[in-house]
PDB file of N, CA, C, O and CB in Angstrom:
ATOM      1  N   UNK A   1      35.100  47.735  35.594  1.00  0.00           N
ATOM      2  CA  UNK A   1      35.298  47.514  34.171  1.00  0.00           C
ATOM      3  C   UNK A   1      34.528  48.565  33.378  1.00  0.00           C
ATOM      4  O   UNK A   1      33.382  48.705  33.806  1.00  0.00           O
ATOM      5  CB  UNK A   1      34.853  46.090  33.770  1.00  0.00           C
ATOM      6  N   UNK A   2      34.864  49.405  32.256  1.00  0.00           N
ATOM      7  CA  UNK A   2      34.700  50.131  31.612  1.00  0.00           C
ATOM      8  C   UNK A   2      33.204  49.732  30.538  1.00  0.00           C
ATOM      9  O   UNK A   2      33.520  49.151  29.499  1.00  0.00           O
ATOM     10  CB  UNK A   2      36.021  50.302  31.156  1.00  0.00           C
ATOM     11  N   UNK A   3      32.134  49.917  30.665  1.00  0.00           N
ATOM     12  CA  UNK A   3      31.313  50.064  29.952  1.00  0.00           C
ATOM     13  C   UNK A   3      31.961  50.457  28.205  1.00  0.00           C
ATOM     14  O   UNK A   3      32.445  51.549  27.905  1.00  0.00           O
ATOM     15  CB  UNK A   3      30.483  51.041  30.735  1.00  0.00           C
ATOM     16  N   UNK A   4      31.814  49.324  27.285  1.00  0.00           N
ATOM     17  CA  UNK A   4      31.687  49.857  25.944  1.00  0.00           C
ATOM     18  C   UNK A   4      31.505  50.955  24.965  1.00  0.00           C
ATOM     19  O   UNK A   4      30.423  50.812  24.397  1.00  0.00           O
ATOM     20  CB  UNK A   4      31.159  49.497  25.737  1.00  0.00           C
ATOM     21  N   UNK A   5      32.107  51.916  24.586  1.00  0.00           N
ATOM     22  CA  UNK A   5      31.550  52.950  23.929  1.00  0.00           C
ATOM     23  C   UNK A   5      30.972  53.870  25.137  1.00  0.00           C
ATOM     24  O   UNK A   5      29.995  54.573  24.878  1.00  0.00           O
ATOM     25  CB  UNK A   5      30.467  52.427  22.853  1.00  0.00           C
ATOM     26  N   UNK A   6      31.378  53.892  26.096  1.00  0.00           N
ATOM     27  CA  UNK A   6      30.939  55.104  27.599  1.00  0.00           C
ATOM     28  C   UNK A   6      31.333  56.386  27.283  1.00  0.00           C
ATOM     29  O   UNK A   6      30.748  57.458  27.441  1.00  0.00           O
ATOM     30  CB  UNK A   6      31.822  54.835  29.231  1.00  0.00           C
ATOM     31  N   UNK A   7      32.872  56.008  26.610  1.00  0.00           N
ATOM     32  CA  UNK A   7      33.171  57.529  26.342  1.00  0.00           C
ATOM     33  C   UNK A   7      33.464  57.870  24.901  1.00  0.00           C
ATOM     34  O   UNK A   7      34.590  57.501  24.566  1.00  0.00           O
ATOM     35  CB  UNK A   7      34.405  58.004  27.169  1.00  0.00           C
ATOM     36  N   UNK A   8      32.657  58.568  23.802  1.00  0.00           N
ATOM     37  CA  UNK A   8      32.968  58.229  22.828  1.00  0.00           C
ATOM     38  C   UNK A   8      34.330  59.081  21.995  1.00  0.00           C
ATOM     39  O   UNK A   8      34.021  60.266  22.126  1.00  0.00           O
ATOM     40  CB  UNK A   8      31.759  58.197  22.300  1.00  0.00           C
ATOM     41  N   UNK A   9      35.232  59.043  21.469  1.00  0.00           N
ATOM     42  CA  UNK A   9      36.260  59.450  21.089  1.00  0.00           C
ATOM     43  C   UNK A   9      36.563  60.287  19.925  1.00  0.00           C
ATOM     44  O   UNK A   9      37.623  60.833  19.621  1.00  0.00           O
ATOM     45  CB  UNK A   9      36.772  58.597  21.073  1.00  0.00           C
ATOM     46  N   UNK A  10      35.043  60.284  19.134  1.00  0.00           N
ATOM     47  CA  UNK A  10      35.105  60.733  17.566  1.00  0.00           C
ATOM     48  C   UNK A  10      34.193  62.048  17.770  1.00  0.00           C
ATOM     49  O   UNK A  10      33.002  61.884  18.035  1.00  0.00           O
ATOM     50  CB  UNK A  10      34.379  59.451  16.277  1.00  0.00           C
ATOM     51  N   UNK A  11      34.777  63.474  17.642  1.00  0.00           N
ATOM     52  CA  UNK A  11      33.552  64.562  17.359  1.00  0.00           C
ATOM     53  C   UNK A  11      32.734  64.464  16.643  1.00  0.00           C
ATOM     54  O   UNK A  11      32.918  63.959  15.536  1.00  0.00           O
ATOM     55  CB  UNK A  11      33.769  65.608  16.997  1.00  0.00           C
ATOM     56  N   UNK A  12      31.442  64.966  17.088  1.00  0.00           N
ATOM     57  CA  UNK A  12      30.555  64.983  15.952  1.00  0.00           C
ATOM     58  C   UNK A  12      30.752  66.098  14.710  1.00  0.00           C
ATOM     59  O   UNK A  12      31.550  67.002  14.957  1.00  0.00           O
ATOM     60  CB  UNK A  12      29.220  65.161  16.557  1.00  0.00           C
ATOM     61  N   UNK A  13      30.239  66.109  13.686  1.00  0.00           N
ATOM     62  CA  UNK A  13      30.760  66.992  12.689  1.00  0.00           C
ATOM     63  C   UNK A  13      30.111  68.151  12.769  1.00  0.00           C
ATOM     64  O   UNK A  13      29.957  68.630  11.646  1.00  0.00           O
ATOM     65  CB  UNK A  13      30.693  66.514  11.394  1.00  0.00           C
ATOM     66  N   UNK A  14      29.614  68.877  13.719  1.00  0.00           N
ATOM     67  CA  UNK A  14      29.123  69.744  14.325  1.00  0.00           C
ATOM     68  C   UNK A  14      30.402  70.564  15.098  1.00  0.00           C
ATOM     69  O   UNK A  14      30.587  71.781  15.122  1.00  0.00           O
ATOM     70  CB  UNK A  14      28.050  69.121  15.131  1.00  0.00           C
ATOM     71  N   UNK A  15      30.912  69.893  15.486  1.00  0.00           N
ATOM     72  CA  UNK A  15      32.100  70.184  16.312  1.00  0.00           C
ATOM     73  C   UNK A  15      33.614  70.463  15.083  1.00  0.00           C
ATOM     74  O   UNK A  15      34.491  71.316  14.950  1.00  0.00           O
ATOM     75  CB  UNK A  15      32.299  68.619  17.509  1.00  0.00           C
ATOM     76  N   UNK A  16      33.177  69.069  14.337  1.00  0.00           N
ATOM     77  CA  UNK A  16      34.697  69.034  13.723  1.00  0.00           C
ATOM     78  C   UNK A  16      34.754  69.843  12.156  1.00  0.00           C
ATOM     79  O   UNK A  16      35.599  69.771  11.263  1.00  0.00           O
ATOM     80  CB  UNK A  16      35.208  67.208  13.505  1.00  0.00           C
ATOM     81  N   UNK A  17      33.589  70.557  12.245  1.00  0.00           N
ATOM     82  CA  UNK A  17      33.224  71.906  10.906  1.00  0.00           C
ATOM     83  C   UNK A  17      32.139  72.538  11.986  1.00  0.00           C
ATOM     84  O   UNK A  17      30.989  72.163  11.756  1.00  0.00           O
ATOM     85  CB  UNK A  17      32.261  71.254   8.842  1.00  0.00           C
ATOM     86  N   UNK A  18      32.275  73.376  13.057  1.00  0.00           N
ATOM     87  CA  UNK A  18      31.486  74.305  13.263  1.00  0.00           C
ATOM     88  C   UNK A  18      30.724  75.416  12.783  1.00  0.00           C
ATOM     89  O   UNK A  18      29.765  75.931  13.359  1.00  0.00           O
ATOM     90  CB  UNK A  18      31.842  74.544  13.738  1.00  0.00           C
ATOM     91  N   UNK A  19      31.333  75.822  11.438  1.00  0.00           N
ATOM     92  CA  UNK A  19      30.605  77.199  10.613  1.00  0.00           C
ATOM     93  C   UNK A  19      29.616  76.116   9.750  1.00  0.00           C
ATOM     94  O   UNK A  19      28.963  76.622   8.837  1.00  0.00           O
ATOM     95  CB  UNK A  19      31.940  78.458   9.357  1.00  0.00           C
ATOM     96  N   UNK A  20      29.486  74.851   9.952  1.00  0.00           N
ATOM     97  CA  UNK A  20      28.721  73.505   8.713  1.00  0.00           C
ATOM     98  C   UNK A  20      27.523  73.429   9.172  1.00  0.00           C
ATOM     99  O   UNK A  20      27.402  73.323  10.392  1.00  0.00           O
ATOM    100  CB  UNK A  20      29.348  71.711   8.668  1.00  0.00           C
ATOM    101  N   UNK A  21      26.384  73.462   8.372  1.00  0.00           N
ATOM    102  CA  UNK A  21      25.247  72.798   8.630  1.00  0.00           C
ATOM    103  C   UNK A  21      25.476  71.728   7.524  1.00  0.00           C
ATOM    104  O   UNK A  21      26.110  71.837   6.474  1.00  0.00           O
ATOM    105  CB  UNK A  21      23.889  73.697   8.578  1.00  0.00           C
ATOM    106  N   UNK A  22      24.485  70.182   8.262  1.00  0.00           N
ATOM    107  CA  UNK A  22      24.568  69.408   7.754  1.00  0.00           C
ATOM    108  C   UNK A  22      23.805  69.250   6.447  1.00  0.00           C
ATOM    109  O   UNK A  22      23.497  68.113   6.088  1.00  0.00           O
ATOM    110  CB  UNK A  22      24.485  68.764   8.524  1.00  0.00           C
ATOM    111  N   UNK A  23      23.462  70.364   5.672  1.00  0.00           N
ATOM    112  CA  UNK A  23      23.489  70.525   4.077  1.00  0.00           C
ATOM    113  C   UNK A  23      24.546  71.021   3.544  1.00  0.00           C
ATOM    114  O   UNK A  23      24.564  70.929   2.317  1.00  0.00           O
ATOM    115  CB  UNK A  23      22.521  71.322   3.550  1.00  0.00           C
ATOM    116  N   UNK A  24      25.291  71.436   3.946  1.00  0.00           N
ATOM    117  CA  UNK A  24      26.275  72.027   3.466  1.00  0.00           C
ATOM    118  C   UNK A  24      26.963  71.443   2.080  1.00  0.00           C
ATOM    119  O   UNK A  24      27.614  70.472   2.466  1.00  0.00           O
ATOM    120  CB  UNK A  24      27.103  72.078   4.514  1.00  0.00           C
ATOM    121  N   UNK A  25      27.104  71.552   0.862  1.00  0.00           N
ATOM    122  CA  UNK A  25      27.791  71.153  -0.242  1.00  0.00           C
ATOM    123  C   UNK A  25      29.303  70.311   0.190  1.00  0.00           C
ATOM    124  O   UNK A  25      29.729  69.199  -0.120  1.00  0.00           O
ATOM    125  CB  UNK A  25      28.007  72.528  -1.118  1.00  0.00           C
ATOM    126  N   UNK A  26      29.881  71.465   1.086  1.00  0.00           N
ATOM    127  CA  UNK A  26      31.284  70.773   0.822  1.00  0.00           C
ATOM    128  C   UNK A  26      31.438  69.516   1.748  1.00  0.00           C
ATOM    129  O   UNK A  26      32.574  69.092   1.958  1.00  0.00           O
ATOM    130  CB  UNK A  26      32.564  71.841   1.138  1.00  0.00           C
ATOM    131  N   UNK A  27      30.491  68.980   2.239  1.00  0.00           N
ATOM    132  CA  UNK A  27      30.645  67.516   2.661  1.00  0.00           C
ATOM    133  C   UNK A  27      30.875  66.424   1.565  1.00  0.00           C
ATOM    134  O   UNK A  27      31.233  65.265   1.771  1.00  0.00           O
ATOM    135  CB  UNK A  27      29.406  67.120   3.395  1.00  0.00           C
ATOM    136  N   UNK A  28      30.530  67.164   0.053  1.00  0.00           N
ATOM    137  CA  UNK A  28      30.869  66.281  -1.255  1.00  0.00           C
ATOM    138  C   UNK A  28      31.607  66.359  -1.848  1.00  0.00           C
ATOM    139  O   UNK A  28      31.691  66.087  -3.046  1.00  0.00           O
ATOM    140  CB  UNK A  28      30.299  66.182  -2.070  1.00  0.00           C
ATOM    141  N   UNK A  29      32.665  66.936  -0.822  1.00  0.00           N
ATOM    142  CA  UNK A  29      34.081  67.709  -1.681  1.00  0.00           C
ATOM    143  C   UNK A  29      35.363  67.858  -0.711  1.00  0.00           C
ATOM    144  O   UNK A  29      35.095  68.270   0.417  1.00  0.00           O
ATOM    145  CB  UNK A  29      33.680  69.510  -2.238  1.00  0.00           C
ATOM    146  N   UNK A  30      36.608  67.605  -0.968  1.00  0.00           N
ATOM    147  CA  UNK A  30      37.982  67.684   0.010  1.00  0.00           C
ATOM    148  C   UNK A  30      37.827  67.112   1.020  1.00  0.00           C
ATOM    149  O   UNK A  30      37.046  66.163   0.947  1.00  0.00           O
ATOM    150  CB  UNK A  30      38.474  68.934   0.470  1.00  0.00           C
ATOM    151  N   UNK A  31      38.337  67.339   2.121  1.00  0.00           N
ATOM    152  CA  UNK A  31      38.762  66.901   2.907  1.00  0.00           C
ATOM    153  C   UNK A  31      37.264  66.565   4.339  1.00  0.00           C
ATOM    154  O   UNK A  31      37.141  65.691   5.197  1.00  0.00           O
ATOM    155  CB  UNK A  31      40.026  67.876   3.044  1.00  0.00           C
ATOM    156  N   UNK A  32      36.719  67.323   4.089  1.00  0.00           N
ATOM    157  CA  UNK A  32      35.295  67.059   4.368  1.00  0.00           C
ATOM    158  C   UNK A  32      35.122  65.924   4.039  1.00  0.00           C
ATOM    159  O   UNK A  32      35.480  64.920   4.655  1.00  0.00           O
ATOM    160  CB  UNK A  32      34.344  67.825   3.790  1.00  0.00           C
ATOM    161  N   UNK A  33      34.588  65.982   3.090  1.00  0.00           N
ATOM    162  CA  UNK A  33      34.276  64.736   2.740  1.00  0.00           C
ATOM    163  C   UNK A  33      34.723  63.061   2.919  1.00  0.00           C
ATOM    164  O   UNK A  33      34.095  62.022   3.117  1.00  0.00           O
ATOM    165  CB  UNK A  33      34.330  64.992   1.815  1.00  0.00           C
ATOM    166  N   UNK A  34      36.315  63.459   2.714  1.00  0.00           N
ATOM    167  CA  UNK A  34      37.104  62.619   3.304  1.00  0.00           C
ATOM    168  C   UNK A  34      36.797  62.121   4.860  1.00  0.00           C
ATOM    169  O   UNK A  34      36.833  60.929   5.165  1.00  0.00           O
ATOM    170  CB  UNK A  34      38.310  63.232   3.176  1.00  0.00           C
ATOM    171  N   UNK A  35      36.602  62.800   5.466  1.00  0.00           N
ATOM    172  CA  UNK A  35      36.143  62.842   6.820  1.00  0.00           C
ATOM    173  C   UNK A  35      35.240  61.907   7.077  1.00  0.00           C
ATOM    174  O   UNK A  35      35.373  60.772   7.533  1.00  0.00           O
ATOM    175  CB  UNK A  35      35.628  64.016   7.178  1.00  0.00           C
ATOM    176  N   UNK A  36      34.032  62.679   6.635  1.00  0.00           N
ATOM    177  CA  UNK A  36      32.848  62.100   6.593  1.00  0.00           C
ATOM    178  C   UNK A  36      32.908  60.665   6.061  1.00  0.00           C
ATOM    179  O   UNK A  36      32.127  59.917   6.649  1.00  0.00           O
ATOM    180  CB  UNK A  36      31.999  62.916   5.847  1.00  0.00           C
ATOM    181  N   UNK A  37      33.496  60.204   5.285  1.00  0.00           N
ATOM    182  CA  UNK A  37      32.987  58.836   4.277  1.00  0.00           C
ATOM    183  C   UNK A  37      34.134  58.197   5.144  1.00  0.00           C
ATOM    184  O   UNK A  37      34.143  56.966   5.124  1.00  0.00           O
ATOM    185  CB  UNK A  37      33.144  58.820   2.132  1.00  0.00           C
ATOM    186  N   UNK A  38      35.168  58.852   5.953  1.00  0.00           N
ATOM    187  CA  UNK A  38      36.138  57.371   6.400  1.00  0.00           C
ATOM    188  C   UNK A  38      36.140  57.469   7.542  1.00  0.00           C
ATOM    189  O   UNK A  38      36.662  56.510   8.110  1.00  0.00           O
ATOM    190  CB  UNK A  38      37.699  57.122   5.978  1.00  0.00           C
ATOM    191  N   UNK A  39      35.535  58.733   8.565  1.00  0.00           N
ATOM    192  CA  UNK A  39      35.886  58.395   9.859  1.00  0.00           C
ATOM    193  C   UNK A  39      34.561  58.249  10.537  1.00  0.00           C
ATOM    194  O   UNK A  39      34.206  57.298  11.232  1.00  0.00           O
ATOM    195  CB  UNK A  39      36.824  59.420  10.517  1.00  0.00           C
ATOM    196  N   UNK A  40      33.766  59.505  10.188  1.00  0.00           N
ATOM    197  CA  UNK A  40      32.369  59.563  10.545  1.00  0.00           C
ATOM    198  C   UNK A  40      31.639  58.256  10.247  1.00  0.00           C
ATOM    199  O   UNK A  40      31.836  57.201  10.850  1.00  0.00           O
ATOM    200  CB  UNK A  40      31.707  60.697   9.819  1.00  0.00           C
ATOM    201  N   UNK A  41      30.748  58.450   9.216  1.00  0.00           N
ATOM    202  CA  UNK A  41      29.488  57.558   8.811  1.00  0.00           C
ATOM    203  C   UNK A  41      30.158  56.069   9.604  1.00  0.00           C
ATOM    204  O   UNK A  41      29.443  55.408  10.358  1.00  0.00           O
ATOM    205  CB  UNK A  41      29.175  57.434   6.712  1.00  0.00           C
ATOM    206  N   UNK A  42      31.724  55.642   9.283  1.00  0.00           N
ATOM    207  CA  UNK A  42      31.656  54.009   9.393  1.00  0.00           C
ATOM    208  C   UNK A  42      31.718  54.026  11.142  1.00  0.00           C
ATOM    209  O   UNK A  42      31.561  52.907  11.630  1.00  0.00           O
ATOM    210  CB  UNK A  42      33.248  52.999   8.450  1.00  0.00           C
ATOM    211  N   UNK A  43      31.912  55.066  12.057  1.00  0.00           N
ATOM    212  CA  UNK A  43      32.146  55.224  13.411  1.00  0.00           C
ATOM    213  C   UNK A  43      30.440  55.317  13.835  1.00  0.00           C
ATOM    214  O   UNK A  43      29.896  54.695  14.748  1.00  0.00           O
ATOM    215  CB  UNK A  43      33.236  56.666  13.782  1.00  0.00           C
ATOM    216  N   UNK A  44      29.753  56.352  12.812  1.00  0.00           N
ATOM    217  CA  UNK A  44      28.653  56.475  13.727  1.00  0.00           C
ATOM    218  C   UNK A  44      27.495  55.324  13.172  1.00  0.00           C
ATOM    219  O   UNK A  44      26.416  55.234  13.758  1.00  0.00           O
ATOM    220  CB  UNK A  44      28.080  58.140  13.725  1.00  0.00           C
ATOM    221  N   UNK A  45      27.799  54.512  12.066  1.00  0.00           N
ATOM    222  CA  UNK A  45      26.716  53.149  11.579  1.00  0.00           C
ATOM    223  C   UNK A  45      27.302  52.111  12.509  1.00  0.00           C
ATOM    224  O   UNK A  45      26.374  51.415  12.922  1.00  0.00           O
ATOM    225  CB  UNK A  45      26.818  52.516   9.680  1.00  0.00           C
ATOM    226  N   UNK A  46      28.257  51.790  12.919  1.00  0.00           N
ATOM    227  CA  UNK A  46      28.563  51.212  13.973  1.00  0.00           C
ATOM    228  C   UNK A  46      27.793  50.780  15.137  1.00  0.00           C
ATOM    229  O   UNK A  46      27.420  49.630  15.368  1.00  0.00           O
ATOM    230  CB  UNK A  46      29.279  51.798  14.279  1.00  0.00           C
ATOM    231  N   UNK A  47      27.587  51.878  15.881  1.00  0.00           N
ATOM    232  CA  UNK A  47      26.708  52.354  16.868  1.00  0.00           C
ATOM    233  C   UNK A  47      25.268  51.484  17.018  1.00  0.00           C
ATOM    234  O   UNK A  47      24.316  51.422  16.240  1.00  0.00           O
ATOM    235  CB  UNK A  47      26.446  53.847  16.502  1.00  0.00           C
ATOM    236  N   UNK A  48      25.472  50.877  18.246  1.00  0.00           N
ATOM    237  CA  UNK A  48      23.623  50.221  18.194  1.00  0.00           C
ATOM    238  C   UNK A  48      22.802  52.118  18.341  1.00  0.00           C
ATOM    239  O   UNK A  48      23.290  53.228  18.555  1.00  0.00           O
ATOM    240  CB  UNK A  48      23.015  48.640  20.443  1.00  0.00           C
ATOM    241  N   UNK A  49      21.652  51.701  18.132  1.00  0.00           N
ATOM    242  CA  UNK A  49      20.262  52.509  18.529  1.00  0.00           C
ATOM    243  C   UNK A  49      20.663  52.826  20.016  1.00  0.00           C
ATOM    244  O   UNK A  49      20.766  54.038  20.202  1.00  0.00           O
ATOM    245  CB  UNK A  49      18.629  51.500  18.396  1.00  0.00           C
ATOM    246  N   UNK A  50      20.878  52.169  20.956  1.00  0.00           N
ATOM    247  CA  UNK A  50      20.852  52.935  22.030  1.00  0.00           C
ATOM    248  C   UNK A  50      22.665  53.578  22.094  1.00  0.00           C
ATOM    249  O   UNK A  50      22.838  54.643  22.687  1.00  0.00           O
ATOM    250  CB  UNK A  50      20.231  51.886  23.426  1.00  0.00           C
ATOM    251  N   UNK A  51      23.447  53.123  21.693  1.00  0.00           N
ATOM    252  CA  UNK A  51      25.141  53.560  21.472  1.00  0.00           C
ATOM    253  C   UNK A  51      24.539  55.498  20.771  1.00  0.00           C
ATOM    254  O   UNK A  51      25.135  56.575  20.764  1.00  0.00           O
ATOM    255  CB  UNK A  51      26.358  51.990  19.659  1.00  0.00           C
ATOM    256  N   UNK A  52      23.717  55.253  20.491  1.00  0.00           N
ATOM    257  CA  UNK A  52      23.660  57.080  19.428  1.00  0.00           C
ATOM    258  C   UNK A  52      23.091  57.661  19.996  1.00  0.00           C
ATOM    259  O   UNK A  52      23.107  58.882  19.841  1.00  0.00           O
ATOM    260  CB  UNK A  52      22.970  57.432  17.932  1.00  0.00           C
ATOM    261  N   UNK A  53      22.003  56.811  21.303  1.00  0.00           N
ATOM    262  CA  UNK A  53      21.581  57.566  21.799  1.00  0.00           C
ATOM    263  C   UNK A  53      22.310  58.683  22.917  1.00  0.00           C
ATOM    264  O   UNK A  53      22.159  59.891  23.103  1.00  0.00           O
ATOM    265  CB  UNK A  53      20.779  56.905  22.071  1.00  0.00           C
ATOM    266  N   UNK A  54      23.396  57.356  23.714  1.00  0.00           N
ATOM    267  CA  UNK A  54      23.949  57.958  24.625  1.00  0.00           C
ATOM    268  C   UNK A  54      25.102  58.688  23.609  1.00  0.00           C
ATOM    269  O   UNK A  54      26.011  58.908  24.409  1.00  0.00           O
ATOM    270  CB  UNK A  54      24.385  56.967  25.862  1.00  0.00           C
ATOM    271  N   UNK A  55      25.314  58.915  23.003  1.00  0.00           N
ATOM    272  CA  UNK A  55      26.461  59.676  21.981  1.00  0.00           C
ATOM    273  C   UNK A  55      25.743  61.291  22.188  1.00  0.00           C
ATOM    274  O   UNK A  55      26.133  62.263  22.836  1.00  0.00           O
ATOM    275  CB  UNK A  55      26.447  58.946  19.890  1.00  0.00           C
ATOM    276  N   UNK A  56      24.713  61.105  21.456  1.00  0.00           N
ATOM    277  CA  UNK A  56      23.443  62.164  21.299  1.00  0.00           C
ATOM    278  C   UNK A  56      23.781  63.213  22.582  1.00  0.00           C
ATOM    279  O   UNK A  56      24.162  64.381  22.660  1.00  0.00           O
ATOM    280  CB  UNK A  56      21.652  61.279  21.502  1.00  0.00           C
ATOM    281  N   UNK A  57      23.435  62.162  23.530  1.00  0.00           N
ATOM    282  CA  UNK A  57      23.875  62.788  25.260  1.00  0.00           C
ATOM    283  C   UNK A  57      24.949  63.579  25.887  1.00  0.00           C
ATOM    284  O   UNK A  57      25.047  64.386  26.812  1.00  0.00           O
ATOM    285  CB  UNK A  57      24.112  61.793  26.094  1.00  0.00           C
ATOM    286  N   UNK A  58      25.987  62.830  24.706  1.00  0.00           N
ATOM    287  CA  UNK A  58      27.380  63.386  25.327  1.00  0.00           C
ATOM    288  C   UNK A  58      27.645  64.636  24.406  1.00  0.00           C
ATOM    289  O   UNK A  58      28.008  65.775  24.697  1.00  0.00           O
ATOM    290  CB  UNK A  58      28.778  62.184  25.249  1.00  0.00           C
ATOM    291  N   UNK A  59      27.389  64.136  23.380  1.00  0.00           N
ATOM    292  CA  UNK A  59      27.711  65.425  22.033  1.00  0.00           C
ATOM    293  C   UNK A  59      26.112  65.914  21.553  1.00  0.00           C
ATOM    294  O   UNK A  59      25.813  65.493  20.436  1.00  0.00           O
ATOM    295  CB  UNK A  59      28.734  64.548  20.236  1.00  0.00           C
ATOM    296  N   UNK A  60      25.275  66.567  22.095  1.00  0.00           N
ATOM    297  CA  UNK A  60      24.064  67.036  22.040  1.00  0.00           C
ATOM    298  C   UNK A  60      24.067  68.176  19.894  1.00  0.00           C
ATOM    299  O   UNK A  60      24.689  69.065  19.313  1.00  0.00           O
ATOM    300  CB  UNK A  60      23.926  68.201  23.974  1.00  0.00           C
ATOM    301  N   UNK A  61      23.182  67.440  19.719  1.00  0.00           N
ATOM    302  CA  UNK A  61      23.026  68.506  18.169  1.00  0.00           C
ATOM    303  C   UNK A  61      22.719  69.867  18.598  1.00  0.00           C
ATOM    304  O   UNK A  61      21.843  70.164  19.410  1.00  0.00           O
ATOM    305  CB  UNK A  61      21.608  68.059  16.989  1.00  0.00           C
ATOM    306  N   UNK A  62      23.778  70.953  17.782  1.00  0.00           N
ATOM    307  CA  UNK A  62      23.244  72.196  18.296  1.00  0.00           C
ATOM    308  C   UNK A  62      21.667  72.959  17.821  1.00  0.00           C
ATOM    309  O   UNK A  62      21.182  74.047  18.131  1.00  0.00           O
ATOM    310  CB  UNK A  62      24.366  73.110  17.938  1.00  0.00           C
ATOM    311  N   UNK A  63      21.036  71.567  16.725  1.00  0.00           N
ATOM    312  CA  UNK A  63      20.047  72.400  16.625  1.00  0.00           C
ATOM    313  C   UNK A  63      19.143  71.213  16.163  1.00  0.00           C
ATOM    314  O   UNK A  63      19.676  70.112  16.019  1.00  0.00           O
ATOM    315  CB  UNK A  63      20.267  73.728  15.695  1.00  0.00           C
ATOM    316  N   UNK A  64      17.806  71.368  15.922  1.00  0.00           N
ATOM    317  CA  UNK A  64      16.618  70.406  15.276  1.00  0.00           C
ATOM    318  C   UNK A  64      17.308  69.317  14.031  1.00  0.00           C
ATOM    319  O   UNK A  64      17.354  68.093  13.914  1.00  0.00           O
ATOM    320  CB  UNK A  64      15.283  71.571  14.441  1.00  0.00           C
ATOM    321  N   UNK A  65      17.869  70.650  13.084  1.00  0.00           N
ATOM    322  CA  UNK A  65      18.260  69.849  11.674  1.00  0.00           C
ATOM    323  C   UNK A  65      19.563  68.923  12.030  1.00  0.00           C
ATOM    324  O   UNK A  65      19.470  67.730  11.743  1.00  0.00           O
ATOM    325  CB  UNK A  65      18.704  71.046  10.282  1.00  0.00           C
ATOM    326  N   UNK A  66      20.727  69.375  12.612  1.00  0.00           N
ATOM    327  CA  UNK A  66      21.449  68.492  12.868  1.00  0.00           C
ATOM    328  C   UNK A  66      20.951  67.035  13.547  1.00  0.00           C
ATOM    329  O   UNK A  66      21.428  65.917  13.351  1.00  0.00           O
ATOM    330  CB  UNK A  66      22.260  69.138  13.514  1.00  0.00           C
ATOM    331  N   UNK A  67      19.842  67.425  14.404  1.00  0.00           N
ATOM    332  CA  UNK A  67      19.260  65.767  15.291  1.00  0.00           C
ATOM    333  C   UNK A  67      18.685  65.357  14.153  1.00  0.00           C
ATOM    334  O   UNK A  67      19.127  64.250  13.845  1.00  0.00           O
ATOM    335  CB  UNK A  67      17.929  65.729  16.826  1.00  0.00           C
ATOM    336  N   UNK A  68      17.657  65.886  13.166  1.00  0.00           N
ATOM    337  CA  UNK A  68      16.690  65.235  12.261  1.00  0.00           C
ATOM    338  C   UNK A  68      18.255  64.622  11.265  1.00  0.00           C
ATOM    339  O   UNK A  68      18.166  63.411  11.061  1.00  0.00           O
ATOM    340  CB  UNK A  68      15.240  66.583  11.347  1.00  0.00           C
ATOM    341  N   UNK A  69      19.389  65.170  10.751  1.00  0.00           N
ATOM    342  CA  UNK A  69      20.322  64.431  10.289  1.00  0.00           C
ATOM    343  C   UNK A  69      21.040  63.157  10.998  1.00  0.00           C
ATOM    344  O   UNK A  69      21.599  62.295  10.319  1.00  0.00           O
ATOM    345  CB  UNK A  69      21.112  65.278  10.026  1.00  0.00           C
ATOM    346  N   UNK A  70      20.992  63.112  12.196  1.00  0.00           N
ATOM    347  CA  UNK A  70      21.677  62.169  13.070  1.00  0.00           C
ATOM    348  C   UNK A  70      20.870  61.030  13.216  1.00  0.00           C
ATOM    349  O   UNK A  70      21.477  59.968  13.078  1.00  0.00           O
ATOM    350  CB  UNK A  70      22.003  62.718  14.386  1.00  0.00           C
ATOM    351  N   UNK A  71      19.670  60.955  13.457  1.00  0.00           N
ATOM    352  CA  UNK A  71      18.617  60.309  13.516  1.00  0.00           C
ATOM    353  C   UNK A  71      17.918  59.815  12.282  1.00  0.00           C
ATOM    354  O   UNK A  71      17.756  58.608  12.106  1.00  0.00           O
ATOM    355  CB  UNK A  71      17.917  60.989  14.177  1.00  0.00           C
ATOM    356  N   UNK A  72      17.504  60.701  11.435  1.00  0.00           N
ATOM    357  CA  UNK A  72      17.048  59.836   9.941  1.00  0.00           C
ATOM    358  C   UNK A  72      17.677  59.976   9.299  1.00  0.00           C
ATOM    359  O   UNK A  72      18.085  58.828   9.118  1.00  0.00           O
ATOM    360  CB  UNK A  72      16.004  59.988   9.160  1.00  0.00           C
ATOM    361  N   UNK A  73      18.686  61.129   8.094  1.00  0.00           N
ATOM    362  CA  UNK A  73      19.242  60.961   7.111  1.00  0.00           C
ATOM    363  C   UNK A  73      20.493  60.114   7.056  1.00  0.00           C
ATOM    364  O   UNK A  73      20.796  59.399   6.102  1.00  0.00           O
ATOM    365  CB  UNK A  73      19.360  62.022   6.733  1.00  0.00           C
ATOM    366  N   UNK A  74      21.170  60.257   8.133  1.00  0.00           N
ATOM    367  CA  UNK A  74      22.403  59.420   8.439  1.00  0.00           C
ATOM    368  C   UNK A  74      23.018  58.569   8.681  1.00  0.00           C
ATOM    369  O   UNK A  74      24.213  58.303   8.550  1.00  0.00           O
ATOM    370  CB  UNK A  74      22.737  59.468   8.792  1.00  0.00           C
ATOM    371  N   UNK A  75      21.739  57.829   9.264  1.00  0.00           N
ATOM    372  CA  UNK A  75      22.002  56.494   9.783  1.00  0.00           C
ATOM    373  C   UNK A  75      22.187  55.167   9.180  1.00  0.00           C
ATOM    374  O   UNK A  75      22.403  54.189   9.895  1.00  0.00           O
ATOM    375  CB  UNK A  75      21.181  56.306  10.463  1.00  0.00           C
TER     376      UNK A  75
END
């Protein structure tokens, strides 16, 4: 039987805007944004504490600021 959330299905926005750091303006604007407020945030608040962790695992932040966003600003 398939473990819950084992494989997760949603890119991180690292992946799904690669030229984006997570300051980036246009996360408050088009289709970005759109993104973010309907697929992201309600997929990744979802997530228990340990669900983000193993997420974290599978889709690793390419850098400090993206984890310090994944971990405190975002959650």
């Amino acid at each position: 039987m398939k473990q819950p959330n084992q494989s997760f299905d949603i890119s991180p926005p690292w992946i799904e805007y690669p030229d984006n750091e997570p300051t980036w303006e246009g996360w408050r604007q088009g289709t970005s944004e759109a993104w973010l407020l309907r697929v992201w945030f309600p997929f990744w608040r979802r997530l228990s504490a340990k669900e983000r962790d193993a997420y974290l695992q599978q889709w690793p932040p390419p850098d400090d600021e993206w984890r310090l966003y994944m971990t405190e600003f975002w959650k």
